[in-house]
C-alpha positions in Angstrom: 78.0 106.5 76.7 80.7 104.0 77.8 80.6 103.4 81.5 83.7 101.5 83.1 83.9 100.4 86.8 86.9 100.1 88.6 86.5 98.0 91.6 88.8 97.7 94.7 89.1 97.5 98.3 90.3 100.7 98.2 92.4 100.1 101.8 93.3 103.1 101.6 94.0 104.3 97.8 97.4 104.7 96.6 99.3 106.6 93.8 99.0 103.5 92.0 94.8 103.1 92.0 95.0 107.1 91.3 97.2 106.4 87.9 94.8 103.6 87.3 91.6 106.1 87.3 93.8 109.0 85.3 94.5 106.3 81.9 90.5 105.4 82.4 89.6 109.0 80.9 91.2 107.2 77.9 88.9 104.3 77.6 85.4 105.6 78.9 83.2 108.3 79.1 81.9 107.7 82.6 83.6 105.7 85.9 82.6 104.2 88.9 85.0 103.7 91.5 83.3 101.0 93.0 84.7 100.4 96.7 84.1 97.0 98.0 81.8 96.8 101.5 83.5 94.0 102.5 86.1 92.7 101.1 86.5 89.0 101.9 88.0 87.6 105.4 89.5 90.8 106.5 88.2 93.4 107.7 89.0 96.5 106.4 91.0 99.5 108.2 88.9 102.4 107.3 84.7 102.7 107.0 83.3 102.6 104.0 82.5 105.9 104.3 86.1 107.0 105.3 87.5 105.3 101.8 84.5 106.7 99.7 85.8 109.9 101.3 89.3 109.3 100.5 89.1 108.1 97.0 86.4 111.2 96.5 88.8 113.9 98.1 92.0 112.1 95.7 90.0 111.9 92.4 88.7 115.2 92.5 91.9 116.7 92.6 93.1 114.8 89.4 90.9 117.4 87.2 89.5 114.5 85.1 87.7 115.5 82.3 85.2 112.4 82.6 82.4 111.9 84.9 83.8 110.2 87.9 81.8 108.6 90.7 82.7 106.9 93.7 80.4 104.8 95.7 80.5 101.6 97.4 79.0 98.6 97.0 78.0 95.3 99.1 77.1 92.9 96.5 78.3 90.6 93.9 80.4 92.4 91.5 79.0 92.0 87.7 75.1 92.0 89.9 76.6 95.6 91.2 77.9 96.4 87.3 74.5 95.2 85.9 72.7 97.3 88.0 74.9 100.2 87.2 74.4 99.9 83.0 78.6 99.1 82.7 80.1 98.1 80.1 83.7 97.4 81.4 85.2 96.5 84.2 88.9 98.1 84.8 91.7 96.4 86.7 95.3 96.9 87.5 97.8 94.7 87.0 101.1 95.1 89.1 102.9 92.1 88.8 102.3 88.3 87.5 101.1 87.5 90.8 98.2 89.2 89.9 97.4 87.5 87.0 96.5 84.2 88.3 93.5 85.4 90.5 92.6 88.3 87.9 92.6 85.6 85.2 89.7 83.4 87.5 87.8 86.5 88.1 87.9 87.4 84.6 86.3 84.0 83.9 84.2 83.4 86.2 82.6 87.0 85.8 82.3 86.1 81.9 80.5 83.3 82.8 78.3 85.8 84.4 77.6 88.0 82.1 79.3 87.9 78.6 77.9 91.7 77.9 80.6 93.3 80.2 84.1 93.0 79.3 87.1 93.2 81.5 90.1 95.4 80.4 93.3 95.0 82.4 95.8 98.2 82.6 99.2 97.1 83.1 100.8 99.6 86.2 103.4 102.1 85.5 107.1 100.7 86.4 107.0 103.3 89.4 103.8 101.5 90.6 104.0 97.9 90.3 105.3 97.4 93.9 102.8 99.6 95.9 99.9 97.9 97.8 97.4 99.1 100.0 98.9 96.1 102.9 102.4 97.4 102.6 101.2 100.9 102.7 99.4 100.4 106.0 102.4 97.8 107.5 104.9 100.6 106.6 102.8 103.2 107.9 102.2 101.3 111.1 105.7 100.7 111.8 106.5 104.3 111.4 107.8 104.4 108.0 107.8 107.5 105.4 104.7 106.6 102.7 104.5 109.8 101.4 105.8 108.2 98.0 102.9 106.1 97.9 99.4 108.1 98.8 98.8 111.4 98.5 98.9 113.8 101.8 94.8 113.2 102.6 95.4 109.4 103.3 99.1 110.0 104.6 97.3 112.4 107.2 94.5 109.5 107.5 97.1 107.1 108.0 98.7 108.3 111.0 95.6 109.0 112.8 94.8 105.2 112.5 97.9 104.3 113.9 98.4 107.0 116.2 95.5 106.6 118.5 
């Protein structure tokens, strides 16, 4: 069984994460969407629990034929894919911006553990501009981002910044 994790922030999911998870039913037989605790020096805007929700509410909905969990995690990435028997690590690539810090990861992670390869999927034209950070600024500023998430985190969204 070929298990892949796809790991993120998550803050919240967007159209573009969800395409990422639909082309994974190519590649493995098993994912992990693996939703980071903490994320570095910002804090996120939703729980953990809230984007676990999120992520669990969108990916259902997609009708994958593979097994699909979503958890998240507060540990050092390949430790977390270790632990979890994985045998790939997913990530996106939107733009060449990207590929400088995915590059170093990549590295440093090989360094790590040889065993547990990292495949990049390139995004979908459509995609390459969304992130989670202009989601949220648009959304905050009272912008339309229903092109970008599904309904869930639109309605999600707006409670945030409504309050």
């Amino acid at each position: 069984m070929k298990i892949g994790m796809y790991p993120g922030t998550f803050d919240p999911v967007t159209v573009g994460h969800l395409d990422i998870i639909k082309r994974s039913e190519k590649l493995v037989d098993k994912l992990i969407v693996a939703i980071a605790e903490h994320p570095g020096p910002k804090e996120p805007l939703f729980s953990i629990a809230d984007r676990v929700k999120l992520v669990q509410d969108d990916v259902a909905a997609l009708g994958l034929k593979i097994e699909i969990e979503v958890t998240g995690f507060d540990d050092l990435l390949i430790h977390y894919a270790e632990q979890r028997n994985v045998s790939m690590i997913l990530r996106g690539l939107r733009a060449v911006s990207d590929f400088d810090y995915e590059f170093q990861m990549t590295g440093m992670n090989y360094q790590l553990n040889p065993d547990i390869q990292t495949v990049f999927l390139m995004s979908q034209d459509r995609y390459q501009f969304i992130s989670s950070r202009f989601v949220k600024e648009i959304c905050r500023l009272g912008g339309n981002i229903e092109k970008f998430v599904t309904p869930g985190v639109k309605e999600a969204l707006h409670k945030k910044f409504t309050k």
